[in-house]
Every structure is written in structure tokens, then in C-alpha cells.
C-alpha positions as semicolon CSV with decimal commas, in nm:
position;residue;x (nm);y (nm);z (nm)
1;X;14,966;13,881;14,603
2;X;14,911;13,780;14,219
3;X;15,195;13,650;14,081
4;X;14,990;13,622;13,774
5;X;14,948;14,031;13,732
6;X;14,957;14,092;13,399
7;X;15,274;14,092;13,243
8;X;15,201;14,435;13,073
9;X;15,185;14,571;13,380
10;X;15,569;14,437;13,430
11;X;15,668;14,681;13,225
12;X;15,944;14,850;13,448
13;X;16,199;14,748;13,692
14;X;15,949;14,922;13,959
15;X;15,672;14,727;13,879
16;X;15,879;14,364;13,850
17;X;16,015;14,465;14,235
18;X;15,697;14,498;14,320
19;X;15,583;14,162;14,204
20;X;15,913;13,964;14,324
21;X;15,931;14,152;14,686
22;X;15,568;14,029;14,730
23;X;15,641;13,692;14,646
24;X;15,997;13,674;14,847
25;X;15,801;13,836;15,155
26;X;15,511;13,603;15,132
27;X;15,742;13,291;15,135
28;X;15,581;13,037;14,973
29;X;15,743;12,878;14,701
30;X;15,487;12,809;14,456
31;X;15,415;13,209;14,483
32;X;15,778;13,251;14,429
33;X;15,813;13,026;14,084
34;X;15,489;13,164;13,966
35;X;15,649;13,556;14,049
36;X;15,966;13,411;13,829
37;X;15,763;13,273;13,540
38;X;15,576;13,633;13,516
39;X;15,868;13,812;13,495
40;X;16,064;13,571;13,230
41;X;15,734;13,679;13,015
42;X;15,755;14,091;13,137
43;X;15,850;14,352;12,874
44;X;16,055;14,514;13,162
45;X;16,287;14,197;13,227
46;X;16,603;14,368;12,998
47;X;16,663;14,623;13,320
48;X;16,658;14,311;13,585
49;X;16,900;14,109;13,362
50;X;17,137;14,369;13,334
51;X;17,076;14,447;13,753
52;X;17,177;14,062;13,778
53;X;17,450;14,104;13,514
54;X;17,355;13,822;13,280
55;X;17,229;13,808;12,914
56;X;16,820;13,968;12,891
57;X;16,767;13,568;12,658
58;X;16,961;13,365;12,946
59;X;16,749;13,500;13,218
60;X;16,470;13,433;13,025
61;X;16,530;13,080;12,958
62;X;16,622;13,018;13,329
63;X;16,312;13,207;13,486
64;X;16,085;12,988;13,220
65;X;16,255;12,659;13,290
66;X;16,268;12,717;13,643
67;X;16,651;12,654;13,659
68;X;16,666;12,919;13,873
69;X;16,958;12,812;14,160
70;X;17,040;13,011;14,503
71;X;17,290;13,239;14,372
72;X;17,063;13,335;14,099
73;X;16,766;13,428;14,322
74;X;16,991;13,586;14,571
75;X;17,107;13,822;14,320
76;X;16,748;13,880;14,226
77;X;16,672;13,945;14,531
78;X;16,986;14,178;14,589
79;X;16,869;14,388;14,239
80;X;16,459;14,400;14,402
81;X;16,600;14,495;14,755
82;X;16,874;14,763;14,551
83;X;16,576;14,889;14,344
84;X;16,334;14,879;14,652
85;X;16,517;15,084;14,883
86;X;16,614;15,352;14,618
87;X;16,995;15,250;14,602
88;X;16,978;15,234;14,219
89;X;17,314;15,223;14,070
């Protein structure tokens, strides 16, 4: 997994799944923070913030500063396994 994909390429909800389901599935948590910062820098974060329900900026700042709590990733990982599984709403 390359958490470090370019962040062009993290251009739709699709691809930031992708990146974040890799990361959650390979554990680690360095792979995990790394996954984060990439998306806080994607074009496509505006559709995960409004999946998670929170300002497009606020995620931002949170990915980047790594202020990222439980609740928050759980309801990252809620939108990625949503997305994943084709249960869009």
C-alpha cells in the first residue's frame, strides 16, 4: 500500500476509499496517519467531509494536524466501508 499515492489521483470518494481501506486493513498506524495526511491534501476530500458530516476546512485541519480522535476515524471508516460496499446514500 502507498499511502503516499499521489494526491491527484485522490480525486474522488472512490479513489480516497481505496487509499483509507488499504491503510485500515493493513493495520499499522504509521500507514494509517500517512493514509490521513494524503487525503487532508486530496482534491476529492469535500465528498468524505460531507460523508462524515463536518465542515470540508475542519477535516482538513484535523487530518493535517493529526487530531484525528476514535469517533472521528470510526466515522471515516463507517463513510469508506458505506462507499466500499456500494451503500452510498
Amino acid at each position: 500500500m502507498s499511502a503516499t499515492r499521489n494526491q491527484g489521483g485522490l480525486d474522488s470518494l472512490d479513489a480516497i476509499a481505496d487509499l483509507l481501506a488499504d491503510a485500515f486493513e493493513d493495520g499499522d498506524g504509521a500507514a494509517i496517519s500517512a493514509a490521513m495526511k494524503a487525503v487532508a491534501a486530496a482534491p476529492g476530500l469535500g465528498e468524505l467531509a460531507a460523508g462524515v458530516g463536518m465542515p470540508r476546512e475542519e477535516l482538513q485541519a484535523a487530518l493535517m494536524a493529526e487530531e484525528f480522535n476514535l469517533d472521528l476515524t470510526l466515522e471515516i471508516m463507517k463513510v469508506v466501508d458505506l462507499h466500499m460496499s456500494g451503500g452510498r446514500a
